[in-house]
N, C-alpha and C positions, 0 to 999 in steps of 0.2 A: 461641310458643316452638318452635325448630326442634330443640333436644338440651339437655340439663346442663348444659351450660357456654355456653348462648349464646342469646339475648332478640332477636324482633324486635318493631318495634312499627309500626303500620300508623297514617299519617295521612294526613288531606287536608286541601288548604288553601282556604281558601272567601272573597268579599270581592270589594269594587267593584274596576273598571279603576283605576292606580296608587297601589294602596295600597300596594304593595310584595308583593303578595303572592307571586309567582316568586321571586323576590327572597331572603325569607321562607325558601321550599321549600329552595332552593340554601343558605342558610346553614344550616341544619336538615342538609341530606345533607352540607354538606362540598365542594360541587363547585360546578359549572355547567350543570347539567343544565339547567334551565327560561331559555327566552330571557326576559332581561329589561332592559326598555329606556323611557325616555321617549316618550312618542308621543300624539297626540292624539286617537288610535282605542285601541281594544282592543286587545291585542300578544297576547295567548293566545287561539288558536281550537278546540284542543283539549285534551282530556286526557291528560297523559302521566304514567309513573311512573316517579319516581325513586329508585336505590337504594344508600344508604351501605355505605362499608367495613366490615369489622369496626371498632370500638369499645370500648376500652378505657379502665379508671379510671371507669366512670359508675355502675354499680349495683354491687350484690353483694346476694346473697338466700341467708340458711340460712349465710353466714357465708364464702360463697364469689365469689368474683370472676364476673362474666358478660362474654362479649362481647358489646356491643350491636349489631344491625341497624337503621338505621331505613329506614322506606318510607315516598317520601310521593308522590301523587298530588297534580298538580297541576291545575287548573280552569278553563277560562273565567269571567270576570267577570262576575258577574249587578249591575245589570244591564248589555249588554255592546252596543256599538256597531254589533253587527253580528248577531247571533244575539237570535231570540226567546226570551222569557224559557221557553216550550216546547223551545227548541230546548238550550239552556243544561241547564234540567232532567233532559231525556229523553240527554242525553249525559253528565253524573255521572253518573246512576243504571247507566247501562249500564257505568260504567267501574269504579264502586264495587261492582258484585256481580263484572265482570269479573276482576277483579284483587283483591278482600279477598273476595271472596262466601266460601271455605272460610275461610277464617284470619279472618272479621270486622274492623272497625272500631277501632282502637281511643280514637282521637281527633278529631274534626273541629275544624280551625282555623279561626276568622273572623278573617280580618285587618283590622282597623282603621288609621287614621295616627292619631296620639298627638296628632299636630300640627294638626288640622281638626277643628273641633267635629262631634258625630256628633248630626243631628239625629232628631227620632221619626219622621217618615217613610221614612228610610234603616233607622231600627234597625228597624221593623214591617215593610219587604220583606224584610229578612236574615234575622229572623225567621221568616217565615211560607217562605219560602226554605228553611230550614235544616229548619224541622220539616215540610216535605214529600220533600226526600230521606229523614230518617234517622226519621220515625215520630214517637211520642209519649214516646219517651222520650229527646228529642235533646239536654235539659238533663243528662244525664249524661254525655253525648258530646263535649260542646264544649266549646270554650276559648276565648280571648279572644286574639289576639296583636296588641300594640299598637305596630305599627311605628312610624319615623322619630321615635323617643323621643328621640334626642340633638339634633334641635329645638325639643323640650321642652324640655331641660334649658336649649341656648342663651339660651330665653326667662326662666333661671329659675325654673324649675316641678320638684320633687325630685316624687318619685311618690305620696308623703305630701298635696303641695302641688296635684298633678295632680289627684289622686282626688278633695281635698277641693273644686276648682271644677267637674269633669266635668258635665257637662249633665245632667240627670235620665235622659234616655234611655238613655246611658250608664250609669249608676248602677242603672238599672233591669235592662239586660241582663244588669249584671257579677252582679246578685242572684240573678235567672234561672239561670246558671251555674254559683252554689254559687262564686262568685270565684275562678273558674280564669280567673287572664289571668296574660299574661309581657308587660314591656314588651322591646322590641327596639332594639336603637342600631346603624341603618343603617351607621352609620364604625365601627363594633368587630362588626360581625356576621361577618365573617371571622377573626376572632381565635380560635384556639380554646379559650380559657377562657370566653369566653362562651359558644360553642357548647355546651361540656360545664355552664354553670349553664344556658341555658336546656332541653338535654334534659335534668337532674336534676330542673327544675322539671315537666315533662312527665310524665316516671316517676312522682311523685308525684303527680299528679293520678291515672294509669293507678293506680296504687297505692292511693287515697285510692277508687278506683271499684271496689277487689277484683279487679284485674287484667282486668275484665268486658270483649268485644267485644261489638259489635256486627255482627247478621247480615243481610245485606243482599242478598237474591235478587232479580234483574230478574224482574219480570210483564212480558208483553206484550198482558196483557188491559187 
């Protein structure tokens, strides 16, 4: 929270090479900050942050309009075609105290494709992944973001219909989570009525957590 009348909220986005996770980041800010592209290698080799316009029509608290900020950091690929999975690591973590260390955490996004079965050995790295940056309480932190949903739907599959075949592993994560996930539809994620439901859906999560950050100081020990 930067003043009265205006809300920022700090994410990162987290997830294999093209899941959409830039992608993701960029419709979240509203721009094109984070390159994102097809490729047969890893496209992100480092960490950057990106930062939204002010934001209006999304929240109101105490009965008053906010403007929103968002911020989101975005990641290398774990795991990532070209960086060790040390090297991956030891590069979020310095970017996450660099840039939210005072102002905390207040979401970390795993991006998934809606459209690719998510099997348990991918869910067990992302895991053990996720709860080595943000600690032991990183099931309050994270979310689920379920890209390339609108080839879901192509297939037939409404989110009711999704849920109900998801692989166990999936199923297991989304429980893990406390079911913080948003599906995402790569052809309407520039749309800005999407943009404004899915950060509604975000706030409420941040909401649903007591507004809580997460503080994340780089050791060099």
């Amino acid at each position: 929270m930067t003043d009265t009348c205006e809300m920022t909220i700090n994410l990162v986005v987290l997830g294999r090479s093209q899941t959409g996770k830039s992608a993701a980041g960029n419709s979240l800010l509203g721009s094109s900050d984070f390159e994102s592209r097809h490729s047969p290698s890893s496209v992100t080799t480092c960490c950057s942050l990106g930062r939204s316009c002010r934001i209006l029509g999304i929240i109101r608290r105490n009965g008053c309009e906010l403007a929103l900020r968002v911020r989101v950091l975005d990641t290398p690929s774990y795991p990532h075609s070209g960086l060790s999975k040390e090297q991956v690591g030891d590069m979020v973590r310095s970017a996450l105290a660099h840039h939210f260390g005072d102002e905390g955490l207040h979401l970390a996004l795993l991006v998934l494709r809606a459209d690719l079965p998510l099997c348990l050995d991918e869910s067990n790295d992302a895991v053990q992944f996720i709860q080595e940056l943000l600690g032991p309480t990183w099931k309050d932190f994270t979310a689920i973001l379920l890209t390339h949903a609108d080839k879901a739907e192509e297939a037939g599959c409404s989110e009711e219909t999704y849920l109900h075949s998801a692989s166990s592993a999936l199923l297991s994560l989304l429980s893990s989570v406390q079911h913080k996930y948003i599906f995402l539809d790569n052809q309407k994620s520039v749309i800005k009525e999407e943009r404004a439901s899915v950060l509604r859906r975000l706030l409420n999560f941040i909401r649903q957590n007591n507004y809580r950050v997460l503080l994340l100081k780089h050791s060099k020990e």
